[in-house]
C-alpha positions as CSV (number, residue, x, y, z in Angstrom):
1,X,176.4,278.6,207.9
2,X,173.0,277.0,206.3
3,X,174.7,274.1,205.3
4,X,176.2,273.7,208.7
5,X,172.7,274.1,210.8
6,X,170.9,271.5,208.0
7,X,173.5,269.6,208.7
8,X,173.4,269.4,212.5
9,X,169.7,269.1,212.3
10,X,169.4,266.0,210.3
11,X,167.7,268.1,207.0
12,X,169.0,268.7,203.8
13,X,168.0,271.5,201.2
14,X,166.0,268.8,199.3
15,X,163.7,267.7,202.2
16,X,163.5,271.4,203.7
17,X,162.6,272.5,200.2
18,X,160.1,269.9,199.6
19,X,158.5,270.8,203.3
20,X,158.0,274.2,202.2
21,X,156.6,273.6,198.6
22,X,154.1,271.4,200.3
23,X,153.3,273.8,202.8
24,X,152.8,276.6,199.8
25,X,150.5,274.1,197.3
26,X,147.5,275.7,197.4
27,X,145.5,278.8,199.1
28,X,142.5,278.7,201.4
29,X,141.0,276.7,204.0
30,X,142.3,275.6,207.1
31,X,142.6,272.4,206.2
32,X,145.2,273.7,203.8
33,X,147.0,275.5,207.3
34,X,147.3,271.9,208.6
35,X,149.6,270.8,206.0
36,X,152.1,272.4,207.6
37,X,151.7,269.9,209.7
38,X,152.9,267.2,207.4
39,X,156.6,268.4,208.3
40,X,156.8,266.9,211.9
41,X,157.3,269.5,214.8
42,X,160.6,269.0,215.4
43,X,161.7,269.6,211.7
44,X,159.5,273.1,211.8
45,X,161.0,273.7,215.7
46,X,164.3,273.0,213.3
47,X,163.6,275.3,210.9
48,X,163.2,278.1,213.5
49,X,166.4,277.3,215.3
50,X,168.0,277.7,212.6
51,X,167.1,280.9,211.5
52,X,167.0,282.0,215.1
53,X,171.0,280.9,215.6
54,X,171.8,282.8,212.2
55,X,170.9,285.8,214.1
56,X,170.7,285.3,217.5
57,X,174.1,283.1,217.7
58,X,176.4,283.8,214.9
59,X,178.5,281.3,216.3
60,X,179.7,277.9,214.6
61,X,177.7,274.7,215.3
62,X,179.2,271.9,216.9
63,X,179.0,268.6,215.2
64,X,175.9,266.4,215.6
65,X,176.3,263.9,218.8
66,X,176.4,260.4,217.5
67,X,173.9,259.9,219.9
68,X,170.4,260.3,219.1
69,X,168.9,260.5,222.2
70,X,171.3,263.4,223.3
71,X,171.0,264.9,219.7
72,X,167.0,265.3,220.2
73,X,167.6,266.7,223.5
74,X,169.9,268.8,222.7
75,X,167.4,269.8,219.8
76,X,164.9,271.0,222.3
77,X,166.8,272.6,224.2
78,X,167.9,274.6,221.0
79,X,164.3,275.5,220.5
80,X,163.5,276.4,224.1
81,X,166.6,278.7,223.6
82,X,165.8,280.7,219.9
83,X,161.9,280.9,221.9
84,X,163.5,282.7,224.6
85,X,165.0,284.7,222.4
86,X,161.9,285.4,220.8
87,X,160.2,286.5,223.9
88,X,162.8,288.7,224.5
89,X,162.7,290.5,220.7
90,X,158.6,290.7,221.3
91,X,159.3,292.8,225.1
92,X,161.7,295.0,223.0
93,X,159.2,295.8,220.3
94,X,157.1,296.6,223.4
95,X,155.0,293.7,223.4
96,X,154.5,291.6,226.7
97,X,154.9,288.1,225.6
98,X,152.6,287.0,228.3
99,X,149.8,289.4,228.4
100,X,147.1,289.8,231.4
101,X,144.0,289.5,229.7
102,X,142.7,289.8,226.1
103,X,138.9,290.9,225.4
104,X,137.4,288.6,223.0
105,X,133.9,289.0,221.6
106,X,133.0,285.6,220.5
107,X,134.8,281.6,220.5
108,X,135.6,280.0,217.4
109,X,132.3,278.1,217.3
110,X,130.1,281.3,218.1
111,X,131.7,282.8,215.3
112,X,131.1,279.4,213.5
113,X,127.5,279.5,214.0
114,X,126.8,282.9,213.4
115,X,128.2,283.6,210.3
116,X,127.1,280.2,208.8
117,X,124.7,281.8,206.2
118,X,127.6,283.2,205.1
119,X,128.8,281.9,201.3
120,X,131.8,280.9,199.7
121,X,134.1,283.9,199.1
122,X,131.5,286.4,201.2
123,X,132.1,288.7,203.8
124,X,130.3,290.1,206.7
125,X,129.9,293.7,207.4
126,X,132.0,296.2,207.8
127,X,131.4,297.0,210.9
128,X,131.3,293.2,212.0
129,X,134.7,293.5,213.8
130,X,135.4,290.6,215.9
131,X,137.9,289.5,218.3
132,X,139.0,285.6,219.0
133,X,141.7,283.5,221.2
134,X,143.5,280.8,221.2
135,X,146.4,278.6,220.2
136,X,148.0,278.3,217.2
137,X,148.1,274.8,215.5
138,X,148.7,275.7,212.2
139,X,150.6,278.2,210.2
140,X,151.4,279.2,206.3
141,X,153.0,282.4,205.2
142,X,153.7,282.8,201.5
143,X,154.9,286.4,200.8
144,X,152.3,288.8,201.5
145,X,150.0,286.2,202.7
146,X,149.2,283.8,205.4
147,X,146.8,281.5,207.0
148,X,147.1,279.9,210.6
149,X,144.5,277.7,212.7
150,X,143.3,278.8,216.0
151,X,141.8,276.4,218.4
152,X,140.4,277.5,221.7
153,X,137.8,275.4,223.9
154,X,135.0,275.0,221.3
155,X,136.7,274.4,218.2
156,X,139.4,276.0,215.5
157,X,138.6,278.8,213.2
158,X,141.1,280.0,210.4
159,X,143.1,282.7,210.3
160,X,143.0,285.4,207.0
161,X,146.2,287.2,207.1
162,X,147.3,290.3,204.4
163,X,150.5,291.9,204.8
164,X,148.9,295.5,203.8
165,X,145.6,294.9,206.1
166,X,147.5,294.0,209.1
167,X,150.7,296.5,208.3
168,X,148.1,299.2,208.3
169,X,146.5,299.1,211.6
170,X,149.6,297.4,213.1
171,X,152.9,298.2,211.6
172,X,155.4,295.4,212.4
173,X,153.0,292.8,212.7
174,X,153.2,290.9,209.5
175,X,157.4,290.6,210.4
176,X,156.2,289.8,213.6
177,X,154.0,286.9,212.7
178,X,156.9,285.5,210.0
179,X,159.8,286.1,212.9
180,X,158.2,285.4,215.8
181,X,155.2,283.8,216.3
182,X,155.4,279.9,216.2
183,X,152.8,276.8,216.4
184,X,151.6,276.6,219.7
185,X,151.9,280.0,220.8
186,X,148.8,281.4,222.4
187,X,147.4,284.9,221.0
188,X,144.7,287.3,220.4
189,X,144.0,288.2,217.3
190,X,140.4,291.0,216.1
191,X,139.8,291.7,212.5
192,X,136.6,291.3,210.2
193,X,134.7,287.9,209.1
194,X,134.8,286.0,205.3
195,X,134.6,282.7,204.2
196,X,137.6,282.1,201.5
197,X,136.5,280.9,197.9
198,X,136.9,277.2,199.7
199,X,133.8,278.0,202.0
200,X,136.3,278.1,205.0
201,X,135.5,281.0,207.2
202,X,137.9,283.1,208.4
203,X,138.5,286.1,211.0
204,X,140.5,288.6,208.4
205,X,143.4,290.1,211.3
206,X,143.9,293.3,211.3
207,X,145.3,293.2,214.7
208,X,147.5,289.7,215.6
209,X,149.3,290.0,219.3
210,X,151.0,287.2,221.4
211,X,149.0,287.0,224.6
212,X,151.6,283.6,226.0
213,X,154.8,282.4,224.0
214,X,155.2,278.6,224.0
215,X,159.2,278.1,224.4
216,X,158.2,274.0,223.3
217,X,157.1,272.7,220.3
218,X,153.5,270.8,220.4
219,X,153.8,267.2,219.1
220,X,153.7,265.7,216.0
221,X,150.5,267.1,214.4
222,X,149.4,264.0,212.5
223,X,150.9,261.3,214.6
224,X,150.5,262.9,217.9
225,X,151.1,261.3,221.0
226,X,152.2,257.8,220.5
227,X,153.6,257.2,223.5
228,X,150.7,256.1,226.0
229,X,152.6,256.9,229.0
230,X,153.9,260.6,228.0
231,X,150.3,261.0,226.9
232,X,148.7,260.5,230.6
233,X,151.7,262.0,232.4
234,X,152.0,265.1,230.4
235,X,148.2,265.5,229.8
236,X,147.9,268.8,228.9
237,X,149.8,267.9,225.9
238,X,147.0,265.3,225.5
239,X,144.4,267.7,225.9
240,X,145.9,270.1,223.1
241,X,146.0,267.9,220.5
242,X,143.1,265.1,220.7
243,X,139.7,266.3,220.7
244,X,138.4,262.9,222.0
245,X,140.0,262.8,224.8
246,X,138.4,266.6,225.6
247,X,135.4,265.4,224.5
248,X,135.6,262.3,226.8
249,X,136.5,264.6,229.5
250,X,133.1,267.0,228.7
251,X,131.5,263.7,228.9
252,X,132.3,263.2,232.9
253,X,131.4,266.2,233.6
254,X,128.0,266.1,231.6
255,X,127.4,262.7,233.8
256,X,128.4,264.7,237.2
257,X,125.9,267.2,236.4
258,X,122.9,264.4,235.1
259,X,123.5,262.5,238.6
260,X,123.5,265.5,240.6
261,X,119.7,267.2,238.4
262,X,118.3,263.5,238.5
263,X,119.0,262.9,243.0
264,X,118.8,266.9,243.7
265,X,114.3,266.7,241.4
266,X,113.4,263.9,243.7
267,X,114.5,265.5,247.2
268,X,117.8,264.0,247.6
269,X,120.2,266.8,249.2
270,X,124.2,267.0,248.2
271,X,126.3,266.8,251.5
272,X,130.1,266.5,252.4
273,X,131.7,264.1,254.5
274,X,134.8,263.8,256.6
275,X,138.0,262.2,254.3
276,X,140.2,262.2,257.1
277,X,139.2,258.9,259.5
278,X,140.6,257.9,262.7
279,X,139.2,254.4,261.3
280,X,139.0,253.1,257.8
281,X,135.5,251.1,257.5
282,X,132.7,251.2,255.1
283,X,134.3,248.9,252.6
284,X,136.8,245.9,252.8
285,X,140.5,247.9,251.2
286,X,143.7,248.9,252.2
287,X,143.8,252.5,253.1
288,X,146.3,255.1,252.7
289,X,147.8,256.7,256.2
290,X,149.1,260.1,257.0
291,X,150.0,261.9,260.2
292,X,148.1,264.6,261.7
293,X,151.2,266.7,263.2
294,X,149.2,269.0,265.9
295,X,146.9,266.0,266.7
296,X,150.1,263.9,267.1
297,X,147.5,261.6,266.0
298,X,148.2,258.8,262.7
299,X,144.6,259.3,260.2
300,X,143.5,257.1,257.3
301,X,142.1,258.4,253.6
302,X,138.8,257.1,253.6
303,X,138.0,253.9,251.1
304,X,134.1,254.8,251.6
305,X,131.7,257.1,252.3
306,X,129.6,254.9,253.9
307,X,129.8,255.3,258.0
308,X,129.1,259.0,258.0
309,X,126.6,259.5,255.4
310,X,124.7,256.6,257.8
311,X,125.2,259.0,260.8
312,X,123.4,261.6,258.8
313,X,120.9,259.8,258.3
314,X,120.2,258.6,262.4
315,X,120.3,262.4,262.6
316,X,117.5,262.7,260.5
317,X,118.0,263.3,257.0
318,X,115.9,260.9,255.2
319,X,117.4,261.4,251.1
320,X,121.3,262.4,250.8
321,X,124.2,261.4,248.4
322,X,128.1,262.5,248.3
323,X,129.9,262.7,245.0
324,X,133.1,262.3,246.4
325,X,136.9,261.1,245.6
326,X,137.7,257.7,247.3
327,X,141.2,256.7,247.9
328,X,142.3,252.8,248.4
329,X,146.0,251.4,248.5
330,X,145.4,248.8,246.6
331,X,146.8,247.9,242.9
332,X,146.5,249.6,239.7
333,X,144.7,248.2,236.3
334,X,142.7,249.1,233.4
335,X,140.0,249.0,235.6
336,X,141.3,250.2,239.1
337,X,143.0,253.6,240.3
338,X,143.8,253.9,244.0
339,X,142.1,257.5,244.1
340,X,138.7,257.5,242.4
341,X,135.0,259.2,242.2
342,X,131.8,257.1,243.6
343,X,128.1,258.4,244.2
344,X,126.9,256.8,247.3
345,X,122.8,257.4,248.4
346,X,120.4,257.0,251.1
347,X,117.2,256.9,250.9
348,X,115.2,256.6,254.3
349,X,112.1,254.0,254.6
350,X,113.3,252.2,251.1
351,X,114.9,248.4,250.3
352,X,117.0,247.6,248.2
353,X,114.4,246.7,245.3
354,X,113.7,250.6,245.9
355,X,117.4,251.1,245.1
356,X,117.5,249.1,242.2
357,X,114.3,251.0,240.4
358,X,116.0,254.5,241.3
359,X,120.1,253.2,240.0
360,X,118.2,251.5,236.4
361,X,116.6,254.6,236.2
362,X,119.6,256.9,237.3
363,X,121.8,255.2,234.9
364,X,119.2,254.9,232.1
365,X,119.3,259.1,232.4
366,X,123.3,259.1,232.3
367,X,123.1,257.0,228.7
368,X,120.0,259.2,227.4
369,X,121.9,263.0,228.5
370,X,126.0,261.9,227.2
371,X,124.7,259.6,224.3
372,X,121.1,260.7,222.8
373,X,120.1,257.1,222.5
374,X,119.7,253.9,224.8
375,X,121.8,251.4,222.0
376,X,125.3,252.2,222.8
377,X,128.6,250.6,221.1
378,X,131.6,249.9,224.1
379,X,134.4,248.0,222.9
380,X,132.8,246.6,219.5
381,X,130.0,245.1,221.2
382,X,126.1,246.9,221.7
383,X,125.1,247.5,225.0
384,X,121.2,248.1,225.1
385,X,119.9,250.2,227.9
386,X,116.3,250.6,226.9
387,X,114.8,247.2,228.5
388,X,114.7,246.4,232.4
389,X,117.6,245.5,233.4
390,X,118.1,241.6,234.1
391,X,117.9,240.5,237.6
392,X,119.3,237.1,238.7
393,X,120.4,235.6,242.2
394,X,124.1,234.8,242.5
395,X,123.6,231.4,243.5
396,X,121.4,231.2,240.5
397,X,124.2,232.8,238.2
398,X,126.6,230.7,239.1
399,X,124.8,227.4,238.3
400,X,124.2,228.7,234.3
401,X,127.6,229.3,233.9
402,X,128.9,226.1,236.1
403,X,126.5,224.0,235.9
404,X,125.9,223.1,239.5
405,X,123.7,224.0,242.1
406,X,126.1,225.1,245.3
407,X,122.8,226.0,247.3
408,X,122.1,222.5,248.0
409,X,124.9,222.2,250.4
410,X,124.2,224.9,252.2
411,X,122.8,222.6,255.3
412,X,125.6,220.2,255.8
413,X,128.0,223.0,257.4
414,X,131.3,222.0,256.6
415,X,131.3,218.7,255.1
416,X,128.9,220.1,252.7
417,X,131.4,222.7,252.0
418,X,134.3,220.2,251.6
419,X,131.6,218.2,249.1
420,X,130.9,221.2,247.1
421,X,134.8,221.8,246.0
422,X,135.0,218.2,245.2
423,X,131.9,218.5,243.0
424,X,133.1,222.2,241.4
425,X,136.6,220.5,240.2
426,X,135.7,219.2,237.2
427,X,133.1,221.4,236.0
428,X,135.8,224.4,236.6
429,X,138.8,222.9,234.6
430,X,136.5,223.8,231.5
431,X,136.7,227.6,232.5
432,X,140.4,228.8,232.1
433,X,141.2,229.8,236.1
434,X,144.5,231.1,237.1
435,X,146.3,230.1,239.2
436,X,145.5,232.7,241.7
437,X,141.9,232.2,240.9
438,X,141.6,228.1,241.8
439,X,143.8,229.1,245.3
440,X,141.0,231.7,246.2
441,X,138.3,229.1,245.7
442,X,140.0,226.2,247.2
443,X,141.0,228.5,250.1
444,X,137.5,229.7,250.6
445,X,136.4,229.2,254.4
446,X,132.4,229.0,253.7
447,X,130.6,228.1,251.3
448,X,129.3,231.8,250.7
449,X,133.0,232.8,250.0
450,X,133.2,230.2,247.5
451,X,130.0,231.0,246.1
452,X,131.3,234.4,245.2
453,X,134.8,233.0,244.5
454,X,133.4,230.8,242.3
455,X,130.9,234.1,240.4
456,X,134.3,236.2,240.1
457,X,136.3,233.7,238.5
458,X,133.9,232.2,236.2
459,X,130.4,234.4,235.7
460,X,131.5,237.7,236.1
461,X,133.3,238.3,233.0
462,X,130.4,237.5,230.8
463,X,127.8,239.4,231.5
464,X,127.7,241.9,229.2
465,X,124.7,243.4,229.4
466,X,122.7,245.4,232.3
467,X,122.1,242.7,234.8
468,X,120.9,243.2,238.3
469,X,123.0,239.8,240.7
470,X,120.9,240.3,244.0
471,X,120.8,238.2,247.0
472,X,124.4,237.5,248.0
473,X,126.2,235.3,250.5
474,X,125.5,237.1,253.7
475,X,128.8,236.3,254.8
476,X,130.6,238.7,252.8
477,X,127.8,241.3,253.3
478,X,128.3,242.7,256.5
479,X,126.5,245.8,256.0
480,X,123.4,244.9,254.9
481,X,120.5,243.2,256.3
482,X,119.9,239.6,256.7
483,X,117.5,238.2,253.2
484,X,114.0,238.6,254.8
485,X,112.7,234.6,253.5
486,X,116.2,233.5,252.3
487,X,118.1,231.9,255.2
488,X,121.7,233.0,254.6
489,X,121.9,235.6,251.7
490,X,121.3,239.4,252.1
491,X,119.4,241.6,250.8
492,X,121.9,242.9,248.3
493,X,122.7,243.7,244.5
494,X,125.7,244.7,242.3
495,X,125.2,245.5,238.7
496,X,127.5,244.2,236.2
497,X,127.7,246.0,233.0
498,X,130.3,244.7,230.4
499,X,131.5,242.7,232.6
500,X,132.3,244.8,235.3
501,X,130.6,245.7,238.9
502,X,129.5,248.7,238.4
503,X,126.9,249.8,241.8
504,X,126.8,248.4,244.8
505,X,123.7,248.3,247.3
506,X,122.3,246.7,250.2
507,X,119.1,246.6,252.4
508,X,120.8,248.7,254.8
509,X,121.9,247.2,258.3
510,X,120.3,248.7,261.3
511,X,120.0,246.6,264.0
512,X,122.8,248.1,266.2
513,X,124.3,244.8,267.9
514,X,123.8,242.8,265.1
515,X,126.2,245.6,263.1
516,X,129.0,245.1,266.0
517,X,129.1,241.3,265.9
518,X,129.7,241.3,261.8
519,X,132.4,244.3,262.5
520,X,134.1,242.2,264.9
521,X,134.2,239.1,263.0
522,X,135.9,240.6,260.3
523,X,138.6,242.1,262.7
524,X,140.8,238.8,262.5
525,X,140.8,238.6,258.7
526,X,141.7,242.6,258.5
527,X,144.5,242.1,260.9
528,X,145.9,239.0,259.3
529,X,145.1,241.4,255.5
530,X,147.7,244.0,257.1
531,X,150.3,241.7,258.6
532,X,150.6,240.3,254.2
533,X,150.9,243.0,253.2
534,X,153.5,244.5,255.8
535,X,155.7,241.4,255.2
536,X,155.1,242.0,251.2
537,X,156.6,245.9,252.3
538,X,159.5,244.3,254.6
539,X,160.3,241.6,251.5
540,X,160.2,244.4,248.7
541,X,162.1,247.3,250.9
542,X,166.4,247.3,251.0
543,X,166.3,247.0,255.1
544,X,163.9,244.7,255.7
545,X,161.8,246.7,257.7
546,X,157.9,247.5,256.9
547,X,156.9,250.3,255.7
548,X,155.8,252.8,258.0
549,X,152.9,254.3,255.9
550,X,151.2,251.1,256.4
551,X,150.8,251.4,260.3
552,X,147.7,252.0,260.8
553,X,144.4,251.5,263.4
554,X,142.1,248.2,262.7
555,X,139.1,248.2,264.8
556,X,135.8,248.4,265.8
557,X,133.9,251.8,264.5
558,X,132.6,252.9,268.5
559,X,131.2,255.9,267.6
560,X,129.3,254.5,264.2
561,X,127.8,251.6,266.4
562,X,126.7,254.4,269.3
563,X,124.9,256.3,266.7
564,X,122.6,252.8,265.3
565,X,122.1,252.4,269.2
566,X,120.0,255.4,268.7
567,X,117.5,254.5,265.7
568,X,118.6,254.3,262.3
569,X,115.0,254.0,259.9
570,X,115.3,251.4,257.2
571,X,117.1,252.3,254.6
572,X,118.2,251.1,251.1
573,X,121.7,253.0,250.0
574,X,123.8,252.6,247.2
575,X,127.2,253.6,245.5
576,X,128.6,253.3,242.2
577,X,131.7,254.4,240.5
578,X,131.3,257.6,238.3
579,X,135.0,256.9,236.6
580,X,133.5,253.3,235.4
581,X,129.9,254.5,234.2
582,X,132.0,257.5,232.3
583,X,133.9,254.6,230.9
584,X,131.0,252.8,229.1
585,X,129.3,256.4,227.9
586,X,132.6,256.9,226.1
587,X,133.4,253.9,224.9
588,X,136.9,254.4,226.7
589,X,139.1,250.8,227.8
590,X,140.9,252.1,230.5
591,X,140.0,253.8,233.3
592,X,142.9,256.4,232.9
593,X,141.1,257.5,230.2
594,X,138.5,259.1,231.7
595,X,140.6,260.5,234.9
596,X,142.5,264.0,233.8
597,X,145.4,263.0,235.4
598,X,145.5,259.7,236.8
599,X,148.2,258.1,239.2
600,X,151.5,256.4,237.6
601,X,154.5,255.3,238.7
């Protein structure tokens, strides 16, 4: 019967032999638990079917499948069936496999810090009982003895365990922990504190129960996840066994609360907005549609935040934000997820120059509270935060990376337009462009559009470090106010940080019949922006028909444009994406990294 379940299990008695002599080498430490580890989870999830069918089963094994992929399968579901089984043996013995609480006393890095003056092969005293939780990651047993590492939310702390000590205050348990308690099961253990001869300290159980039986084994303990995908989709399995990517995850939520302290000590106040929208507006995106059934009434997701915190403002508060989730139907990279977190701001009576001192600063706070220092490392490369940030013009941007001054034609409408592709042509065949990055700039309609055709494609990219490009084309700024002494820009920044747009901000917009004659200039492109992308639906779908989630209302914002009729104060506002800043604090590539559980296919 052994031979037959090593057999159907891929293992011989050499390898299982070997496994175990490594796992018994040497005593102490939980370093020394981890071995265990060095025999991959699915041989140890092996190992306990195997046992569990000799007494569980009884039955004769089928023959391996010749193929793999059905064989591990099959494998799991083996395990998931001897757990079970487990669970079953633990309610007999009287045990509820998944208890309803547990009262623990301390975490493992409490315990950690307290007992640190302890020395090497010292206890604590006597009456120093303590009681921890967690998962276990790690497990030895070697006759009367055994060590296991538990891990809860701060940390791992080993686990002492002798037959006698346990067997006296809870008679069964040491069989127990041998029979039925597996790597990755969740449970309570209380007992008394040492540090073993190895300087490894140790809660000494005297009491071990399962508080929630894992029926699957955890992954490979030394080679982990490997598989990206699996890794974002089944995230909690992520979170159990990578500490980065928990630390990354403490790291958002350290910058959440930093932006929050910093706006809430200079007066701003937190406030919520609508994310239901008859209209999408605010921002220049595709928006996601649903259907309001007692309304009888089709609603967008909004892509901004924008339009209503403005209407708070007309009412009268003069400093507000909105950490909010912003959804846009748009495509999915390393850098862009179609549901994410910005911070957007107003501040009544301020500029934009205003905004830019307060975002510097702001950001300059996010760096000192997640990192400790202002010289960061992202991607290989220093970013250095302790300096002002660099400010440059876009127009001025673009003529150190191209080499050509497109201001110059600004005044010869659109010959000087047709002129200034002519002029860019061979100065951009040095620069790499796609394909789909030379059609955007020949198809630019002004010369502002190619101006910032012409930035994406070419300046973009390289600037690494904290830079400040203000004063845009005010033709793709309709929301903020006209440049005060520069005829045809706007008062506007974006900061680029390794080589991303990070914030956005403006001069703020309030002159109310200005607003509506930018809104409705941009109704022709947004219609003709739906109609591509309901015949790239129509194309892509089996009946040719578009897709009806992409029906939705374009228009004119009445209500937004009634309340600017009524006096909006200048204002500078700005909004920047939290997922993006939590990118560079953590040095993390992707922005799936630093979203728990971002959206895939």
């Amino acid at each position: 019967m052994r031979r037959a379940l090593l057999a159907r299990h891929g293992l011989s008695e050499t390898a299982l032999a070997g496994c175990g002599r490594g796992l018994a080498g040497r005593l102490g430490g939980a370093e020394e638990a981890r071995r265990r580890a060095t025999c991959s989870a699915s041989q140890t999830a092996r190992g306990a079917t195997a046992q569990g069918a000799q007494g569980a089963q009884g039955t004769k094994q089928n023959k391996q499948p010749k193929n793999k992929n059905q064989g591990a399968s099959t494998s799991i579901e083996d395990i998931r069936g001897v757990r079970i089984g487990k669970a079953q043996q633990l309610r007999e013995a009287g045990q509820e496999p998944y208890a309803y609480s547990f009262d623990r006393t301390h975490t493992a890095q409490e315990l950690q810090d307290k007992y640190a003056y302890l020395g090497a092969g010292e206890g604590a005293e006597l009456n120093d009982e303590v009681s921890v939780a967690g998962r276990i990651m790690a497990s030895r047993v070697m006759g009367k003895l055994a060590f296991g590492s538990l891990m809860d939310e701060s940390g791992t702390i080993q686990l002492y365990i002798e037959k006698k000590q346990l067997e006296d205050s809870q008679p069964g348990g040491y069989q127990q922990l041998k029979k039925l308690i597996d790597v990755g099961d969740i449970v309570g253990v209380r007992g008394g504190i040492r540090k073993t001869e190895r300087g490894e300290l140790s809660v000494v159980a005297t009491t071990l129960v399962v508080l929630s039986k894992s029926l699957r084994p955890l992954p490979d303990k030394w080679h982990g996840l490997t598989d990206v995908e699996k890794r974002y989709r089944q995230r909690y399995l992520d979170l159990i066994m990578s500490p980065t990517v928990r630390d990354t995850l403490r790291s958002r939520s350290k910058t959440l609360s930093n932006i929050r302290r910093f706006l809430e000590t200079r007066g701003f106040l937190e406030v919520e907005t609508p994310v239901l929208e008859s209209l999408a507006g605010g921002a220049d995106a595709e928006p996601f549609v649903t259907y309001h059934n007692a309304l009888s009434k089709t609603l967008t997701l909004r892509i901004a935040t924008e339009l209503h915190l403005k209407r708070m403002v007309v009412g009268g508060f003069e400093k507000i934000f909105e950490i909010g989730r912003i959804f846009r139907n748009e495509g999915v990279s390393t850098r862009h997820n179609p549901e994410f977190t910005s911070v957007e701001l107003y501040q009544a009576y301020t500029d934009y120059e205003d905004m830019m001192d307060l975002t510097e600063e702001m950001i300059r706070s996010c760096v000192q509270e997640v990192r400790g220092q202002m010289e960061i490392e992202y991607q290989g490369q220093i970013l250095d935060f302790s300096g002002p940030f660099q400010r440059v013009s876009m127009e001025d941007a673009v003529e150190q990376h191209v080499g050509i001054d497109l201001s110059v034609y600004k005044n010869e409408e659109n010959g000087g337009l047709a002129e200034a592709k002519v002029a860019l042509q061979s100065s951009l065949s040095e620069h790499n462009i796609g394909t789909e990055g030379m059609n955007k700039i020949a198809g630019a309609a002004t010369l502002g559009l190619l101006i910032n055709e012409v930035f994406e494609e070419v300046v973009e990219a390289r600037l690494w470090q904290p830079t400040f490009v203000v004063d845009h084309p005010l033709d793709i700024s309709p929301l903020a106010k006209p440049h005060r002494s520069k005829p045809g820009l706007a008062e506007r920044f974006e900061l680029f940080i390794a080589g991303r747009e990070l914030a956005n901000s403006f001069s703020e917009l309030t002159d109310p019949l200005d607003q509506r004659q930018r809104l409705e200039a941009q109704m022709p492109q947004q219609r003709q922006q739906k109609l591509r992308t309901q015949q790239e639906s129509s194309n892509g779908s089996a009946d040719g028909t578009a897709t009806k989630g992409l029906d939705y209302q374009i228009g004119v914002d009445e209500d937004f444009l009634l309340a600017l009729e009524h006096g909006m104060p200048p204002t500078g506002g700005m909004g920047m994406g939290i997922d993006r800043l939590v990118m560079l604090l953590t040095d993390s590539p992707s922005i799936r990294d630093v979203i728990v559980f971002p959206l895939l296919k």
